[in-house]
N, CA, C and O of each residue as an XYZ file, in Angstrom:
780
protein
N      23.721     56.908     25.735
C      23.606     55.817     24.801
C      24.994     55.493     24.256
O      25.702     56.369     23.760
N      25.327     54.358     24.347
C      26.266     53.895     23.807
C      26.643     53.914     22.062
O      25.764     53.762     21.213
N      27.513     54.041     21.864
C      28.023     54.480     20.046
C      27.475     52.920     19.512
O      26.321     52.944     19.083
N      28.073     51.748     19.489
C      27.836     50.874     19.733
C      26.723     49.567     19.500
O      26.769     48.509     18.871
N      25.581     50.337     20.473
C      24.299     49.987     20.461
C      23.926     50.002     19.384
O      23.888     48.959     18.731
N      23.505     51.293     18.831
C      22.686     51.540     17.938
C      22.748     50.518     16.382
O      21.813     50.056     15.729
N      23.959     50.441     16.201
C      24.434     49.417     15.609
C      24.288     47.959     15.401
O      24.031     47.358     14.358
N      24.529     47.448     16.742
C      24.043     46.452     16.939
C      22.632     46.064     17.149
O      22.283     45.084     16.491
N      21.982     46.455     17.705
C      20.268     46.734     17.647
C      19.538     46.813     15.982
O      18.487     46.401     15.491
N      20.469     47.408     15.584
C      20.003     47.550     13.464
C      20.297     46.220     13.381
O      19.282     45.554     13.178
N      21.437     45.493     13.472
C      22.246     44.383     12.887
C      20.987     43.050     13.561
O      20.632     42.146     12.804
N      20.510     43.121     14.851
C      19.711     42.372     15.149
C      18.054     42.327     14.712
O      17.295     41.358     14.702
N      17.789     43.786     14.348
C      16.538     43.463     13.782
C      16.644     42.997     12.400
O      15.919     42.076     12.024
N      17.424     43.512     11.666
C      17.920     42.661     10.640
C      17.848     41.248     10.129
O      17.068     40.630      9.404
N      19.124     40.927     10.880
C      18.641     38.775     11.196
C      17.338     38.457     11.776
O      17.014     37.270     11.729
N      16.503     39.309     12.328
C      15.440     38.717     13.144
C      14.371     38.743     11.907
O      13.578     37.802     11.866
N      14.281     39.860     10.784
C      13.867     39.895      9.389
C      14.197     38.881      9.101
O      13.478     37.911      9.342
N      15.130     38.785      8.623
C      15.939     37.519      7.511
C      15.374     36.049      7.626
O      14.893     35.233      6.839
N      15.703     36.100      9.199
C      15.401     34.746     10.031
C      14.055     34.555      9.691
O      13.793     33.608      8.950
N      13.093     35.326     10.122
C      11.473     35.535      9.464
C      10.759     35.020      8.580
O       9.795     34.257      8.535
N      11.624     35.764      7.634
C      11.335     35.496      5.837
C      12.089     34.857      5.256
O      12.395     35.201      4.114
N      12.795     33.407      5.995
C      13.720     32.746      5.611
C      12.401     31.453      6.340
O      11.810     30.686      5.580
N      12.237     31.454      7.356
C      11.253     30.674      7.890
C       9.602     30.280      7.063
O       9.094     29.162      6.965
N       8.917     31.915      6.439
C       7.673     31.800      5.885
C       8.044     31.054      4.408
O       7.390     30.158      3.875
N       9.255     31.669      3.917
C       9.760     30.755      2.624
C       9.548     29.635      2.272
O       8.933     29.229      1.286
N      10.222     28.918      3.338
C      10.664     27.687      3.750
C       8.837     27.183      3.823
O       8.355     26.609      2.846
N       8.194     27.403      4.748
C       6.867     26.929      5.334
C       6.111     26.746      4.149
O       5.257     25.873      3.996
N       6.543     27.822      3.094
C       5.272     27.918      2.527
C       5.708     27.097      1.062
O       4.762     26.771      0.345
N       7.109     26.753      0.594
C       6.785     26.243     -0.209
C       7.131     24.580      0.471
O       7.960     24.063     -0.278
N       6.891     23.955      1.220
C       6.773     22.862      2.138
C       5.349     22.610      1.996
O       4.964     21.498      1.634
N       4.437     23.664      2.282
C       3.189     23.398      2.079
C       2.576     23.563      0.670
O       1.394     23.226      0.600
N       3.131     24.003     -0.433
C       2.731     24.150     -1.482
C       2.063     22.959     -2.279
O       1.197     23.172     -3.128
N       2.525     21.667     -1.951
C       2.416     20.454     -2.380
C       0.670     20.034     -1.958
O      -0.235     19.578     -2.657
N       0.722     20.411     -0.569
C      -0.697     19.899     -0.209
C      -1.838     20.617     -0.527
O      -2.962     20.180     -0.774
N      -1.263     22.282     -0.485
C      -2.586     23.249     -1.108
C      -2.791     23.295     -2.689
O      -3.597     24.026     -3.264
N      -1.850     22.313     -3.339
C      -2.067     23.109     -4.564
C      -3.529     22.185     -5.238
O      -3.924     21.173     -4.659
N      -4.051     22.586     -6.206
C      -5.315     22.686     -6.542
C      -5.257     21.150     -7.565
O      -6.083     20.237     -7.572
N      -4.045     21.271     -8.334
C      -3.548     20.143     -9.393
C      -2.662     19.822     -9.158
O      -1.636     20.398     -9.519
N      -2.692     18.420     -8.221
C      -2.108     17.059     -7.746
C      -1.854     16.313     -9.045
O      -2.405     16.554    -10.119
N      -0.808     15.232     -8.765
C      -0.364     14.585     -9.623
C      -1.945     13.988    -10.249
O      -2.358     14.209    -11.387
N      -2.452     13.430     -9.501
C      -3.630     12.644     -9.715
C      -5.253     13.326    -10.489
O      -6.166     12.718    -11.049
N      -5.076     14.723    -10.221
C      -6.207     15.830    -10.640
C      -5.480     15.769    -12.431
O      -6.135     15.214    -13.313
N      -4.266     16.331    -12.705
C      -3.655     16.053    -13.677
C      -3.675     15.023    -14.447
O      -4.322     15.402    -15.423
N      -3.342     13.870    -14.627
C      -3.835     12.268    -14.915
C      -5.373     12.247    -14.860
O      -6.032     11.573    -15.652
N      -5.805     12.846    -14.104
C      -7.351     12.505    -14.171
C      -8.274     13.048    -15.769
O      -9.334     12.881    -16.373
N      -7.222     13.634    -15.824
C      -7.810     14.740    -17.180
C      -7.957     13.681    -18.595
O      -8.813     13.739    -19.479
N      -6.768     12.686    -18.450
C      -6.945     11.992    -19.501
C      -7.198     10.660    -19.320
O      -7.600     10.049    -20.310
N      -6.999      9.806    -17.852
C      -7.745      8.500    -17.883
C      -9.134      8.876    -16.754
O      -9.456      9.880    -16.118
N      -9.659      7.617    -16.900
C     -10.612      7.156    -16.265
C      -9.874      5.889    -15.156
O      -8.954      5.111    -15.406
N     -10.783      6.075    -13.727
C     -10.412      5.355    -13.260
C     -10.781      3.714    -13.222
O     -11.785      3.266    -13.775
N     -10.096      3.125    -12.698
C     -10.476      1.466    -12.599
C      -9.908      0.763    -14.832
O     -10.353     -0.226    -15.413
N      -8.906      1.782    -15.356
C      -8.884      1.413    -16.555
C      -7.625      1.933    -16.917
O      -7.304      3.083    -16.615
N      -6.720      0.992    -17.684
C      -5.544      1.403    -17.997
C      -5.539      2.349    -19.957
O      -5.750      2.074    -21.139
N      -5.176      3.404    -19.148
C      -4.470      4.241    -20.402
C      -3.223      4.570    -20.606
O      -2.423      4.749    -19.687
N      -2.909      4.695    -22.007
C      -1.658      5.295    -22.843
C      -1.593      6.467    -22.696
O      -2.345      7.249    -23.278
N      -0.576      6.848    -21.798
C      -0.323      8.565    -21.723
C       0.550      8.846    -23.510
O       1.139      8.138    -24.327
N       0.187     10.188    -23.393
C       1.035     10.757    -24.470
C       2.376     10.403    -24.675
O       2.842      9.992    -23.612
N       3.288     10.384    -25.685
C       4.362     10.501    -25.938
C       4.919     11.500    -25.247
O       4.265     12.543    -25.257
N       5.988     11.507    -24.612
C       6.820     13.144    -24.102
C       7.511     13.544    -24.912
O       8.390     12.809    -25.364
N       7.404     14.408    -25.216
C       7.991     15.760    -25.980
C       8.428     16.648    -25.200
O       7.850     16.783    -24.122
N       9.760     17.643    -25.579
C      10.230     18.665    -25.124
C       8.977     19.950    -24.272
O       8.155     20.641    -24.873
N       9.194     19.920    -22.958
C       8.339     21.083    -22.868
C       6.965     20.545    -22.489
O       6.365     21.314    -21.738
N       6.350     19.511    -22.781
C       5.138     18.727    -22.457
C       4.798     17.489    -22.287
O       3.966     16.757    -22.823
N       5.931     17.300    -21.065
C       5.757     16.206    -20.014
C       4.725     16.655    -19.191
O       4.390     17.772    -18.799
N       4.055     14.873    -18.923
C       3.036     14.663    -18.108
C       3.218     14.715    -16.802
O       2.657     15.383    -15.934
N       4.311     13.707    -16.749
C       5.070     13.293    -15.634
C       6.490     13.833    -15.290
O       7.064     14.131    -16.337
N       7.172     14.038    -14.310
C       8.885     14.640    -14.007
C       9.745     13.759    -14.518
O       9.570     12.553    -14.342
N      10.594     14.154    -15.088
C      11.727     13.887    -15.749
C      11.185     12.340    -16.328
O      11.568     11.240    -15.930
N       9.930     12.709    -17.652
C       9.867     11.642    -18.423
C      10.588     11.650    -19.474
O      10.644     12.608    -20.245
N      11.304     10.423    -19.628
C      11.814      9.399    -20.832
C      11.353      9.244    -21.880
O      10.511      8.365    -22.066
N      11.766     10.032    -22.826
C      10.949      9.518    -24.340
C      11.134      8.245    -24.881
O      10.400      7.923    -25.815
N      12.142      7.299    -24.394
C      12.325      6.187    -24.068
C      11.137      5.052    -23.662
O      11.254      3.862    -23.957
N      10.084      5.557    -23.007
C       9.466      4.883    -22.109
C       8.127      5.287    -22.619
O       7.721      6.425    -22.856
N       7.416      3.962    -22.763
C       5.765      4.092    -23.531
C       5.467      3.728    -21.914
O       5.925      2.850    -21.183
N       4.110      5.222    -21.606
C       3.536      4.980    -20.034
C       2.324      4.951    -20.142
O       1.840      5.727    -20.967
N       1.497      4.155    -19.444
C       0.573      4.151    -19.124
C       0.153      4.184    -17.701
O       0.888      3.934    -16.746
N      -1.210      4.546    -17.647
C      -1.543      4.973    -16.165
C      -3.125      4.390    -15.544
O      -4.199      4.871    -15.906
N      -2.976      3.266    -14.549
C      -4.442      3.572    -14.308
C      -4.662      4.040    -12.742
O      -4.115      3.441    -11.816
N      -5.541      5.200    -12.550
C      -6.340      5.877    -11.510
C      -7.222      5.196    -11.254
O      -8.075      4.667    -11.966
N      -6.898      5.174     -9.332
C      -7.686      3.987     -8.646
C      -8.558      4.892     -7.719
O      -8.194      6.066     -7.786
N      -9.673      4.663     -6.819
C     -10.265      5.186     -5.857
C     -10.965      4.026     -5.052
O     -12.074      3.503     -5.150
N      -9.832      3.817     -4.175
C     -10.208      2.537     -3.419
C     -11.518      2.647     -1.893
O     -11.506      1.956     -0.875
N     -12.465      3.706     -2.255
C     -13.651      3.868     -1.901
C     -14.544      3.238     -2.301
O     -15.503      3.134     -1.535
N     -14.644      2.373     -4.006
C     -15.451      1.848     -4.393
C     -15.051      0.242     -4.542
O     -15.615     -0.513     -5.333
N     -14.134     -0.090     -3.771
C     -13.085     -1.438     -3.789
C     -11.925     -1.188     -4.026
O     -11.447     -0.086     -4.294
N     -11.314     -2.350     -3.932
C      -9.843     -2.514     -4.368
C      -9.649     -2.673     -5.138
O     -10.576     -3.316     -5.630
N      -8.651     -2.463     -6.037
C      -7.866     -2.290     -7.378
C      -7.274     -3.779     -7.375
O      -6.837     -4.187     -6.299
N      -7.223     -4.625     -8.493
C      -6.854     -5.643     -8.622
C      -6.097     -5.339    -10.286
O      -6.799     -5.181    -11.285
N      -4.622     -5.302    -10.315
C      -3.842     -5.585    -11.282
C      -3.192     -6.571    -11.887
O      -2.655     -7.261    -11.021
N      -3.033     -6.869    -12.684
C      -2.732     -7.967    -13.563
C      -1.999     -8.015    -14.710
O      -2.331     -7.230    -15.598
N      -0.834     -8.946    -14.957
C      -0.385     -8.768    -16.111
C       0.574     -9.817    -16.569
O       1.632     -9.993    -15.964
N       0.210    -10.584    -17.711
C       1.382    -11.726    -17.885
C       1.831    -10.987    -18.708
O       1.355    -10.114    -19.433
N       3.415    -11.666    -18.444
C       4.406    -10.813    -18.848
C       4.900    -12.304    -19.898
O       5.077    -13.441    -19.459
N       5.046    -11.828    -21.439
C       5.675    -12.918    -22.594
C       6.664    -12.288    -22.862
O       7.787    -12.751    -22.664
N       6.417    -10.901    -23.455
C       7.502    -10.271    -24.118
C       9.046     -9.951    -23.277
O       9.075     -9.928    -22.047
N       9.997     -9.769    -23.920
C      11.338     -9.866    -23.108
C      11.225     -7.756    -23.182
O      10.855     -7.068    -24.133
N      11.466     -7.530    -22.489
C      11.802     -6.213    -22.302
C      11.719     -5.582    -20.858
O      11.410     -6.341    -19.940
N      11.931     -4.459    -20.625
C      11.847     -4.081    -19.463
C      10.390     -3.174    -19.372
O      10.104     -2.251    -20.135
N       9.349     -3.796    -17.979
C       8.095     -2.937    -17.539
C       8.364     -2.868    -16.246
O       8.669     -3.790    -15.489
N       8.233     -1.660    -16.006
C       8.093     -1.166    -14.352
C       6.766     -1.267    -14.103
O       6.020     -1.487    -15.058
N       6.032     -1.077    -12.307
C       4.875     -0.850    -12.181
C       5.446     -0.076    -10.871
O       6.193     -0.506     -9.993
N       5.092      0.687    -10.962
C       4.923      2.090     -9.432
C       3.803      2.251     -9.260
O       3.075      2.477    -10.226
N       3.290      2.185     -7.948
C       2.299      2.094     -6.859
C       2.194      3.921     -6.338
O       3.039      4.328     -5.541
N       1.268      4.745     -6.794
C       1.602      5.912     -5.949
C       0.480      6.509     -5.663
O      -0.569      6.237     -6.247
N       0.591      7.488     -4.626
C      -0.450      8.010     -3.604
C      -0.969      9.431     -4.638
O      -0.325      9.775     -5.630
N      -1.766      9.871     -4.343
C      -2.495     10.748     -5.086
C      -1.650     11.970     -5.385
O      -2.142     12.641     -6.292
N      -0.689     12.385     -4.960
C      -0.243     13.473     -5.129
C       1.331     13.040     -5.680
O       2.367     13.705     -5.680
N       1.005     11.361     -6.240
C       2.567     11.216     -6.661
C       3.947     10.361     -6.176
O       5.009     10.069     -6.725
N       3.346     10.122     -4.849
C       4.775      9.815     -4.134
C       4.458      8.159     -4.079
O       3.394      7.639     -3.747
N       5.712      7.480     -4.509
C       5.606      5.918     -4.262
C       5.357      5.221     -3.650
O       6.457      4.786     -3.309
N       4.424      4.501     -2.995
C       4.759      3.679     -2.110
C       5.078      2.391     -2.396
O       5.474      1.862     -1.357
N       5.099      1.428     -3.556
C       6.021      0.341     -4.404
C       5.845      0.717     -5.742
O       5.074      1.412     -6.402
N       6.983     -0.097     -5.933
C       7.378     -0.288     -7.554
C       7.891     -1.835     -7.323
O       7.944     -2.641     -6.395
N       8.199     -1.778     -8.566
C       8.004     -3.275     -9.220
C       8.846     -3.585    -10.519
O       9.006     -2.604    -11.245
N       9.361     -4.660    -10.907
C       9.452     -4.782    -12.044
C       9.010     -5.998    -12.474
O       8.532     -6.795    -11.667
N       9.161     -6.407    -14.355
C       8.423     -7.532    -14.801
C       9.243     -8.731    -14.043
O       8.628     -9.788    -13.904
N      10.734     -8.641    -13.486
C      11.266     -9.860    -12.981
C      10.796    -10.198    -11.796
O      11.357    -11.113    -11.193
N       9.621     -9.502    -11.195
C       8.790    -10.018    -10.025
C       8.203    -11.100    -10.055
O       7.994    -11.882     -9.127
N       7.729    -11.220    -11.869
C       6.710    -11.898    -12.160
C       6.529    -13.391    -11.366
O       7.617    -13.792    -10.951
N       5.485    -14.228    -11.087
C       5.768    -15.762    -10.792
C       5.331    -16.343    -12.001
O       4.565    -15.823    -12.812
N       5.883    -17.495    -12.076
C       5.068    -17.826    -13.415
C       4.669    -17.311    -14.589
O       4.032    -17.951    -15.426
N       4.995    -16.230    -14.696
C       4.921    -15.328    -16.020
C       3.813    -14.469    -16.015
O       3.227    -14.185    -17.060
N       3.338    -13.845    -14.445
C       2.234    -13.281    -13.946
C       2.822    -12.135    -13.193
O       3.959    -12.316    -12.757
N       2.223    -10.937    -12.954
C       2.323    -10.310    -11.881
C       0.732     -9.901    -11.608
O       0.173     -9.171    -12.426
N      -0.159    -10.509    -10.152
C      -1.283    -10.181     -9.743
C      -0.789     -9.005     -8.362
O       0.128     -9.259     -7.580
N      -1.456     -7.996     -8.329
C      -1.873     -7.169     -7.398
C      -2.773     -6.718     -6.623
O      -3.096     -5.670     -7.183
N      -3.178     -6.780     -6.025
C      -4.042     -6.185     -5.056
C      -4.234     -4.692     -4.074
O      -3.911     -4.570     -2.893
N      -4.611     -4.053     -4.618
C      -4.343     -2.656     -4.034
C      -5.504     -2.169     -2.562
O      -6.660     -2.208     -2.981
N      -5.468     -1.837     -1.360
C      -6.652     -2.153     -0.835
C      -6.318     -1.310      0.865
O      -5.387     -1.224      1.665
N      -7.833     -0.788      0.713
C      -7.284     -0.145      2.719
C      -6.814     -1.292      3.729
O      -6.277     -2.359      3.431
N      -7.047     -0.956      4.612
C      -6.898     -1.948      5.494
C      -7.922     -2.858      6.429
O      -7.863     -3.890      7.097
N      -8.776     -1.970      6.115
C     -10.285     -2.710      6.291
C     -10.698     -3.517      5.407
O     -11.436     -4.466      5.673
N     -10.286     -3.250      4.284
C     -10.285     -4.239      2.860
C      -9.528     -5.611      3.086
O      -9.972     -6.755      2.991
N      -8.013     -5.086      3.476
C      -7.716     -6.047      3.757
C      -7.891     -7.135      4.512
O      -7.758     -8.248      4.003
N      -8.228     -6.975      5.880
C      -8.757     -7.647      7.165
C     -10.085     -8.435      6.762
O     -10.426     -9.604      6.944
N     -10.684     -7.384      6.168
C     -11.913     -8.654      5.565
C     -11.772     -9.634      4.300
O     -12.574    -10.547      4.107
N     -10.569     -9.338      3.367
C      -9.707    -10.877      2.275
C      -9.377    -11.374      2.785
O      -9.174    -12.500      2.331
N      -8.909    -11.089      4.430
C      -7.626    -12.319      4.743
C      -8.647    -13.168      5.941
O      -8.186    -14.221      6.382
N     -10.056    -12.689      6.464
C     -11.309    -13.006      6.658
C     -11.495    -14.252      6.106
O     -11.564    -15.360      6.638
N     -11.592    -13.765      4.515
C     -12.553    -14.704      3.564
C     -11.576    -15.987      3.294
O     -12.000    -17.139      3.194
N     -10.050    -15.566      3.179
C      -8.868    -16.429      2.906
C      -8.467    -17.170      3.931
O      -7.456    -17.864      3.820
N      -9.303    -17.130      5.251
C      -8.296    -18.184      6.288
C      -9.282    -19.775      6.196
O      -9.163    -20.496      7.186
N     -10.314    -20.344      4.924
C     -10.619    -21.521      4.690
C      -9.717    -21.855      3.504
O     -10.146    -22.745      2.769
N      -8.587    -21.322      3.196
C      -7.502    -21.614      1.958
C      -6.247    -21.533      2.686
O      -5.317    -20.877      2.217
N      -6.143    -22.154      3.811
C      -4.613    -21.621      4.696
C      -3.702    -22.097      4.044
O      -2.628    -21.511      3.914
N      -3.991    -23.372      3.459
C      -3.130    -24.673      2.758
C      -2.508    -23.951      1.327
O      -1.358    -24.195      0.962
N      -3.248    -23.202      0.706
C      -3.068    -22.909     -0.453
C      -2.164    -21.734     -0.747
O      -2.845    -20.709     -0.711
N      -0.929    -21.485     -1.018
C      -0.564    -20.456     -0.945
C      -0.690    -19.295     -1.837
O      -0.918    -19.551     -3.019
N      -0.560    -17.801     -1.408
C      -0.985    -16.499     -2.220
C      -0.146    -16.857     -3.313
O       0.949    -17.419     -3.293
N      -1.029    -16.326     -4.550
C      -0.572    -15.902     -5.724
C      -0.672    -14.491     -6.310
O      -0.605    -14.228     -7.511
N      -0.876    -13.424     -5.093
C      -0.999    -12.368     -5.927
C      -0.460    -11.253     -4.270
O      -0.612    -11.580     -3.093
N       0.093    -10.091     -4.767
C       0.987     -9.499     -3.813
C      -0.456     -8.981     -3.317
O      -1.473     -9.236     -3.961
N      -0.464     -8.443     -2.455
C      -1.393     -7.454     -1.556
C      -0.402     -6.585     -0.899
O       0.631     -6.818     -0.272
N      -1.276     -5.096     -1.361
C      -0.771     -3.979     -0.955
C      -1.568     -3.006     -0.159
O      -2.747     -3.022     -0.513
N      -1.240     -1.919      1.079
C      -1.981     -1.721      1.624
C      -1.812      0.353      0.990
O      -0.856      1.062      1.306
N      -2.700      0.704      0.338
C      -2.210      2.200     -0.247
C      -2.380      2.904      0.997
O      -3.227      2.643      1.851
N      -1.451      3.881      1.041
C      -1.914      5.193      2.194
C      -2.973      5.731      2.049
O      -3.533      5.990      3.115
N      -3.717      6.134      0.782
C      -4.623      6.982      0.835
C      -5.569      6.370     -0.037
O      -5.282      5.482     -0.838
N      -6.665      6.842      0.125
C      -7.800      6.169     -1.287
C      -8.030      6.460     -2.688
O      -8.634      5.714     -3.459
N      -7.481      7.665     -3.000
C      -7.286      7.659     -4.355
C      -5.413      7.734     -4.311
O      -4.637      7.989     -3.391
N      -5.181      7.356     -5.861
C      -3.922      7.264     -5.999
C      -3.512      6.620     -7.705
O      -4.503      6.928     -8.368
N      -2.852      6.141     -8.316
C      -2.446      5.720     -9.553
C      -1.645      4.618     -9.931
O      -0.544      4.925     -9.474
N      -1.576      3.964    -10.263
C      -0.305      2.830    -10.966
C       0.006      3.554    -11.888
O      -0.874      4.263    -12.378
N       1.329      3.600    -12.401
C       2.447      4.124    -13.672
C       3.146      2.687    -14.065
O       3.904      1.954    -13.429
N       2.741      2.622    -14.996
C       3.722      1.525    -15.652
C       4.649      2.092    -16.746
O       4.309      3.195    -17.173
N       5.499      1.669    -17.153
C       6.650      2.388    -17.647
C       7.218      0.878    -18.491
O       7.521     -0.242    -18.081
N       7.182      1.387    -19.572
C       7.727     -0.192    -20.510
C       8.816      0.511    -21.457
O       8.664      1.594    -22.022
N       9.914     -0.299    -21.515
C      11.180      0.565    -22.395
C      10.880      0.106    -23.725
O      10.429     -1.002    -24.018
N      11.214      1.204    -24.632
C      11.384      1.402    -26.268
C      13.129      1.112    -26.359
O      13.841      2.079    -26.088
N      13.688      0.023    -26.671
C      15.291      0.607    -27.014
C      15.541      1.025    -27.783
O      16.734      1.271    -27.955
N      14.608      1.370    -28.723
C      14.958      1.726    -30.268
C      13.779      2.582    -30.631
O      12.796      2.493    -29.895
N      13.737      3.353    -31.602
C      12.334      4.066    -31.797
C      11.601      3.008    -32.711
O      10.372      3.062    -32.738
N      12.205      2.117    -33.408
C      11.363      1.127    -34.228
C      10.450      0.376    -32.951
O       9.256      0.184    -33.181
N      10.878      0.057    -31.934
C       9.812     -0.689    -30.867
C       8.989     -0.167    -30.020
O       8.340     -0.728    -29.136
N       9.047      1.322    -30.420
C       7.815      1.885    -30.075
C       6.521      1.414    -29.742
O       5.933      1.581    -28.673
N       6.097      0.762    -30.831
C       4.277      0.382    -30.745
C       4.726     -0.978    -29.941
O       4.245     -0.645    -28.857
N       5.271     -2.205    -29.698
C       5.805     -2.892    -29.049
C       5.867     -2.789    -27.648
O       5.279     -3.572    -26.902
N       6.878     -1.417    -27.094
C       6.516     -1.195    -25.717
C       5.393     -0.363    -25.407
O       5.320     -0.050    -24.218
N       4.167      0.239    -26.442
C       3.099      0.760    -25.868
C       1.925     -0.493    -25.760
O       0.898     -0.204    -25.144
N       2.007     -1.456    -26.163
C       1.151     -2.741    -26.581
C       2.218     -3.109    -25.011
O       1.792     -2.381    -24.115
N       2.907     -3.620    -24.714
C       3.724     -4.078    -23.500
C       2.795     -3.350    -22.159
O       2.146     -3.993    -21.335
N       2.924     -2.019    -22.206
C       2.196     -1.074    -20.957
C       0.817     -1.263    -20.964
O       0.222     -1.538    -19.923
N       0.047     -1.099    -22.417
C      -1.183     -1.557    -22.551
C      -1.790     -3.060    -22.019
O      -2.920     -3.277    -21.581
N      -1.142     -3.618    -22.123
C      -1.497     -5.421    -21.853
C      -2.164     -5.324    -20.371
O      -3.350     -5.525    -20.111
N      -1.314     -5.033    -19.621
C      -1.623     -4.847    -17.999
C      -3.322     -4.354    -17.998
O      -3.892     -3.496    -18.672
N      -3.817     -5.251    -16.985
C      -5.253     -4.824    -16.612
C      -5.505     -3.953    -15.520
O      -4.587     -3.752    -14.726
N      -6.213     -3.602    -15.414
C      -6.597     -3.129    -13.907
C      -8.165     -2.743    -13.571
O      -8.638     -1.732    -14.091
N      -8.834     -3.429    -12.835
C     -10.061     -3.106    -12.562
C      -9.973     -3.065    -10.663
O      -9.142     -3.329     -9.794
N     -11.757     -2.433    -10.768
C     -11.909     -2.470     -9.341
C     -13.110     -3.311     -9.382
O     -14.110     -3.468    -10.081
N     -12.330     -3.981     -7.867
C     -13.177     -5.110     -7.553
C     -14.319     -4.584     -6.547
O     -14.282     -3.601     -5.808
N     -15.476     -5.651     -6.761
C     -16.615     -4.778     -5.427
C     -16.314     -6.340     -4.478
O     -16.119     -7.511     -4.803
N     -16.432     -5.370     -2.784
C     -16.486     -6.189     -1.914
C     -17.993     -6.114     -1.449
O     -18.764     -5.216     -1.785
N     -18.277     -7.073     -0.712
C     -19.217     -7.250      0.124
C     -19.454     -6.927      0.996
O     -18.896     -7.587      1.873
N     -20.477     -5.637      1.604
C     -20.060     -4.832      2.672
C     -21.207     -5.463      3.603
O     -22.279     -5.748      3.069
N     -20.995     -5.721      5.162
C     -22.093     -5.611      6.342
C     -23.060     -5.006      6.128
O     -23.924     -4.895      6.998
C-alpha cells in the first residue's frame, strides 16, 4: 500500500460528504417554500375573507405581516379563489398620492403590479381570471369588436392567490388618508356562466 493513498482516499470521502450535505442543504431549503404548511396566502387568510378588500395591520417592529413592510405604507389585501369566478378589481383613483396594486400567486410571488398612474380616466378596472375564463369573455366580447377594452385582463398562474395594495402615508398625520386610499379599491368575484 502506498503511504500516499491512504490519505488521499480520507481527503476524497470527505468532499464526497461535504459535496452530499452541501447538495441535501441546498434541496431542501429550495423545497421548503412548497412544503411549508403557512403560505403567504394561509397567513392573510387568517385575517381577510376572500372576494373582499381588507386593512392589514399597521407594521410594527417584530410583527410584520408581509417582508420588509413599510410603516410608511397603509396595506390592504384582498384573497381571491378563482374556482368560484374571476376577480374583478376596481378603483377610481381622486386622491393625489401614491397606490400600488401587486397581483400575486398564493405563496406570494408577483405576477403584476401596477400603479395609480395606470389609471385611464381616473379608473383602474381589472380582471383576474384562468384561461378558460378567459376564452369564454373574449367568447362573449367578440359582438363588441368596435368597442374598445376598458379594463386590463389578467391571466393568474394559479387559482388562489391575493392583490396587495400598498398606498403611501408621507407623513404620519396622513395616515387615515392613505388607509381610506387602499380601502376605496373594490374587489369582488364575479360568477360566470358555466355549460
Amino acid at each position: 500500500m502506498n503511504f500516499f493513498a491512504r490519505p488521499f482516499g480520507l481527503l476524497l470521502s470527505l468532499l464526497g460528504v461535504v459535496f452530499v450535505a452541501a447538495g441535501v442543504h441546498l434541496a431542501s431549503i429550495l423545497a421548503m417554500p412548497e412544503v411549508a404548511p403557512h403560505d403567504a396566502y394561509a397567513r392573510l387568510a387568517a385575517l381577510a375573507k376572500p372576494g373582499q378588500m381588507t386593512l392589514l395591520p399597521q407594521a410594527l417592529p417584530g410583527h410584520e405581516i408581509t417582508p420588509f413592510e413599510d410603516p410608511a405604507l397603509a396595506q390592504a389585501v384582498c384573497l381571491y379563489d378563482l374556482s368560484n369566478g374571476p376577480l374583478h378589481v376596481r378603483a377610481d383613483i381622486e386622491d393625489p398620492g401614491l397606490l400600488t396594486l401587486s397581483f400575486r400567486t398564493r405563496d406570494g410571488r408577483i405576477f403584476y403590479s401596477m400603479t395609480d398612474q395606470a389609471a385611464l380616466h381616473g379608473n383602474i378596472e381589472v380582471r383576474i381570471m384562468t384561461q378558460p375564463q378567459l376564452e369564454a369573455v373574449e367568447e362573449s366580447d367578440e359582438d363588441d369588436e368596435n368597442e374598445p377594452l376598458q379594463e386590463l385582463r389578467l391571466v393568474a398562474p394559479d387559482r388562489k392567490g391575493f392583490v396587495l395594495v400598498n398606498a403611501l402615508a408621507a407623513f404620519p398625520s396622513e395616515r387615515a388618508e392613505a388607509e381610506a386610499r387602499a380601502t376605496s379599491i373594490s374587489c369582488s368575484t364575479e360568477t360566470v356562466a358555466r355549460d
